[in-house]
N, C-alpha and C positions, 0 to 999 in steps of 0.2 A: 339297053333300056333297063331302068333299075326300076323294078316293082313294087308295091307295099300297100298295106291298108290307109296306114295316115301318113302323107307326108309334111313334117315340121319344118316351117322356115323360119331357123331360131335356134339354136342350142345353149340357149341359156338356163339358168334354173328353171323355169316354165315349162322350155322346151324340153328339158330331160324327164323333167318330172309326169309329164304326161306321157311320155313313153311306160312309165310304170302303171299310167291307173288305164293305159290302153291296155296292156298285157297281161292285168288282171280279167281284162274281155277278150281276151286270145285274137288283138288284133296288132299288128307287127307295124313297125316304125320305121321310118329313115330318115334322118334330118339333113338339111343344108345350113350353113351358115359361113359370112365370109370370112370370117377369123380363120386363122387356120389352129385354133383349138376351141376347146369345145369349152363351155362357163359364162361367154356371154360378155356383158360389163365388168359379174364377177371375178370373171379372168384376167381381160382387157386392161379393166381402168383402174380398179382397187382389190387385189386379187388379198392384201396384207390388211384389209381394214376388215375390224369387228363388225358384226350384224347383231341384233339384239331383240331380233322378233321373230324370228324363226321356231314355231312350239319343240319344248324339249331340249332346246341350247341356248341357255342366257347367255351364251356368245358363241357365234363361229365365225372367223379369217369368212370370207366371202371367196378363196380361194379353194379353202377347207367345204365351206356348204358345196362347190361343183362336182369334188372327190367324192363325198358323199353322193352325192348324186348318180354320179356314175357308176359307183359302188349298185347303190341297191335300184338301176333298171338291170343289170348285167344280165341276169335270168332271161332277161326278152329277149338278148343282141340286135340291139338296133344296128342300121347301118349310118352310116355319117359320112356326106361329101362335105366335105371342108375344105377352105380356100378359095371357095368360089361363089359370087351372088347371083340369084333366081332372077331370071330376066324376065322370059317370056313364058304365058300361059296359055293352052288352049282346051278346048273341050272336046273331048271323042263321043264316038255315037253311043258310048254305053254309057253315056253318063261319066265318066270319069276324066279325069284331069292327064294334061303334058306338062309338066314343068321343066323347061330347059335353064340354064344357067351362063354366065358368062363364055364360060371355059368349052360350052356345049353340051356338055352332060345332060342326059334327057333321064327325066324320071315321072313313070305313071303311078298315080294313084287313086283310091275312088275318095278322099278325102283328103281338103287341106287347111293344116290347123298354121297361120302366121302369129308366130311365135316370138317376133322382131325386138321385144322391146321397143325402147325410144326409136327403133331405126339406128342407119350408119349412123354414127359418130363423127363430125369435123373439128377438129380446134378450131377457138378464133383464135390469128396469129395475131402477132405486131406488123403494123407496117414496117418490117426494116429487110432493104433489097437483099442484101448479102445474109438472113437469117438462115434459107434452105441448105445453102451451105453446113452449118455446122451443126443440122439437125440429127440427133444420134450423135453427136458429136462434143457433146455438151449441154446442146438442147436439148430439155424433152419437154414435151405437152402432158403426158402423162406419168405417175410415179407407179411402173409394176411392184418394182421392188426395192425397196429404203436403204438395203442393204448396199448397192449401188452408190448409196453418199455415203458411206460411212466416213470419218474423218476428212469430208472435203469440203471445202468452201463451197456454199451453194445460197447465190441469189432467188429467190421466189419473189416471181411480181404478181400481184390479184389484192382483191378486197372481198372478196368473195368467202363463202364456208370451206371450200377445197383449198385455196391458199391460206387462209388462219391454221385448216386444221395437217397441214403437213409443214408450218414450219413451226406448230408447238411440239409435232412430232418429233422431226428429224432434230430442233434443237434439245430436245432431251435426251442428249449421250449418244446418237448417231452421227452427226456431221459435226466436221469441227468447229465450223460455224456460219450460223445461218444470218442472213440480212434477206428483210423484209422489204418491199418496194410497194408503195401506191401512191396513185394520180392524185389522191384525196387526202381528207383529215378525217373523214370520217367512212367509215368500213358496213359493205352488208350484210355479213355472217351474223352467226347465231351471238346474242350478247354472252354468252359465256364467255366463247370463244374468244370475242375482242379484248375482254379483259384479260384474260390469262397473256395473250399478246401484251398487252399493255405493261402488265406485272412482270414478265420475262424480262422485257426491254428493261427496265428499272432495275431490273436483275442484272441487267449485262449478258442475257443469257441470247435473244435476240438483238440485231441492230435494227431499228425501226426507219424507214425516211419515208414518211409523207409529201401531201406534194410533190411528186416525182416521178418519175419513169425513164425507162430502159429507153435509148432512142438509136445505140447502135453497140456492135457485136466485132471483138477482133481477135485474130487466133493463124496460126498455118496450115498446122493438118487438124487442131482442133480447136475448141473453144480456149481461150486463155483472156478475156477484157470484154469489159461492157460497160459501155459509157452511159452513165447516169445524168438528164437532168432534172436539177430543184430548182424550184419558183424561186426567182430573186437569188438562186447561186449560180456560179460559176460551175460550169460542167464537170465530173468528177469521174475519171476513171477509175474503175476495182475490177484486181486481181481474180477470180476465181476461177473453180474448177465444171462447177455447173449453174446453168441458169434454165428455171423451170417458168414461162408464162404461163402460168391458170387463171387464163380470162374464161373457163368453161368450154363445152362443148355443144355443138350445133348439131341435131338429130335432125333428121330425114331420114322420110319413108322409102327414097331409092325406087327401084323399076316397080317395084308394087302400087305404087300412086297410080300406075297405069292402066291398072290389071277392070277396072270397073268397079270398083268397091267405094261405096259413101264413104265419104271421109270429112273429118269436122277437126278443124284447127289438127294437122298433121295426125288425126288418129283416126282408128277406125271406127267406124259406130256399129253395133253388135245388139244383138236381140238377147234379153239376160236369162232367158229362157233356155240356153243352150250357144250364145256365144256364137251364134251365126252371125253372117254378114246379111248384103243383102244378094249375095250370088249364091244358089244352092250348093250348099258343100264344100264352103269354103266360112272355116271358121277365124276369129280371129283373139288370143290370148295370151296375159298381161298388159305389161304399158303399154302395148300399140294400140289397143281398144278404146272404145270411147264409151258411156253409158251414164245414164243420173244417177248421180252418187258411187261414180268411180274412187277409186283410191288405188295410186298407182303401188301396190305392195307384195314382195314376191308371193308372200303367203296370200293374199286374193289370187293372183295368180294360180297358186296350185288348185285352189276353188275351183276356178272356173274351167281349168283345165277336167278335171274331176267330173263335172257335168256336160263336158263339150263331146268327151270321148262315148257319152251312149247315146248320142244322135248321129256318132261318126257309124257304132256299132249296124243303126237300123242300117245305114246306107250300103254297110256292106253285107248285110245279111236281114233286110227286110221279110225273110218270112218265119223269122225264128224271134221269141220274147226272150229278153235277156232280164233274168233274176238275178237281184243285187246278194251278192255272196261277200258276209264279212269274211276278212282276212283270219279274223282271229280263232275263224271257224275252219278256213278252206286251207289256208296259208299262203305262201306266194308260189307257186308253179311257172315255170319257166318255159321256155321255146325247147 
């Protein structure tokens, strides 16, 4: 049984970060999360893309903000199961929580801050039967890392901001070259975006095909053909090395939906008083939350982490008043 003050189900930005403003309260942490590292989506999905609101860095890699991260809770030593998702919950006679996990792992604590994000992540795929196949293999749903295409032919099919904005990417001096695919003529990304797509294509720098989609996938041991149709042409197979569908990703809440907690359009709904649920002692912080006038932003996020952790504090120590001590007085103090 793995003990602690707060246990995090989350180790995303959020979830890291509030392991620091708890250890500023000399209250100890452990997170779960199913990834098996620790960052969140920042790791997962776009570990190479700039962030641009985070106070103090007019940019960091979204990879780069988890280092940090982990950098400056290190004084706590939180503990981390990773690789496995929190299933079931129950409640002991002291008031305090069981949180078990897929794998079974049992972990008590007298606080729990869900720290989930959007929830798991699913691709939507294409319908096409023989895709599973050469997943990893050619296919990917998600771009970790760019360097991955360098110099190779790489189909991207979406309309979407995530498809405009990695094949203005990768066709700038990373892959050797890129073709763009959509269903449409007309695209939902950001209008910037579509334009530089547009201005590329006339560039020769992207191949654009509108009207169109991916409808099947051929290869041995890996990807090597993908058959293309366009409205009113003849179906058109291309040669390449990778083909990435970003039709987006489908978030859910996972075993937590189950746990008793209000929940309003896939989030949680939380008291802004302290980011409570409506189960005592069980908080709920960043995207997963729900509240008037949310904004899903990492930096709110560390907000509310910030004010969750000294109602976590009463719980575990109801008969002592905790006095708020800046840092710049006391400093950081460690485990």
């Amino acid at each position: 049984m793995i003990e602690t003050d707060i246990l995090i189900i989350g180790a995303g930005p959020v979830g890291l970060f509030t392991v620091f403003e708890a250890g500023l309260l000399k209250l100890r942490c452990h997170l779960i999360d199913s990834l098996p590292q620790v960052g969140g989506q920042c790791s997962e999905i776009y570990p190479k893309k700039p962030i641009y609101d985070i106070p103090a860095y007019p940019s960091i890699l979204a990879g780069d903000l988890s280092d940090k991260l982990m950098e400056q809770i290190a004084p706590f030593k939180p503990g981390f199961t990773l690789g496995e998702t929190a299933v079931e919950i129950e409640e002991t006679d002291d008031n305090q929580f069981i949180v078990t996990t897929n794998l079974g792992t049992k972990h008590k604590a007298h606080n729990i801050a869900i720290a989930g994000g959007l929830g798991v992540f699913t691709p939507r795929k294409p319908p096409i039967p023989s895709l599973k196949f050469f997943e990893k293999k050619g296919v990917d749903y998600i771009i970790k890392d760019p360097e991955a295409y360098r110099d190779k032919k790489v189909v991207i099919s979406g309309g979407g901001d995530s498809a405009l904005d990695w094949a203005i990417f990768l066709a700038d001096g990373v892959a050797k070259e890129v073709t763009l695919v959509h269903r449409s003529k007309s695209f939902r990304g950001h209008l910037d975006s579509v334009q530089r797509i547009m201005d590329m294509a006339s560039d020769g720098k992207v191949k654009l095909m509108t009207d169109s989609e991916v409808i099947d996938v051929d290869g041995k041991e890996k990807l090597e053909h993908i058959i293309i149709k366009t409205k009113g042409e003849e179906n058109t197979t291309v040669s390449i090395d990778s083909w990435l569908p970003l039709f987006g990703l489908t978030p859910k809440l996972g075993p937590i939906a189950k746990w008793g907690l209000e929940i309003e359009k896939n989030a949680i709904k939380v008291n802004t008083f302290d980011y409570s649920t409506n189960r005592d002692g069980i908080y709920a912080i960043g995207d997963v939350n729900t509240y008037p006038g949310k904004l899903k932003l990492i930096l709110c996020g560390f907000h509310e982490a910030t004010l969750m952790v000294q109602s976590a504090f009463k719980r575990v120590y109801p008969d002592k008043n905790n006095v708020l001590k800046y840092t710049t007085v006391n400093g950081v103090n460690g485990f």
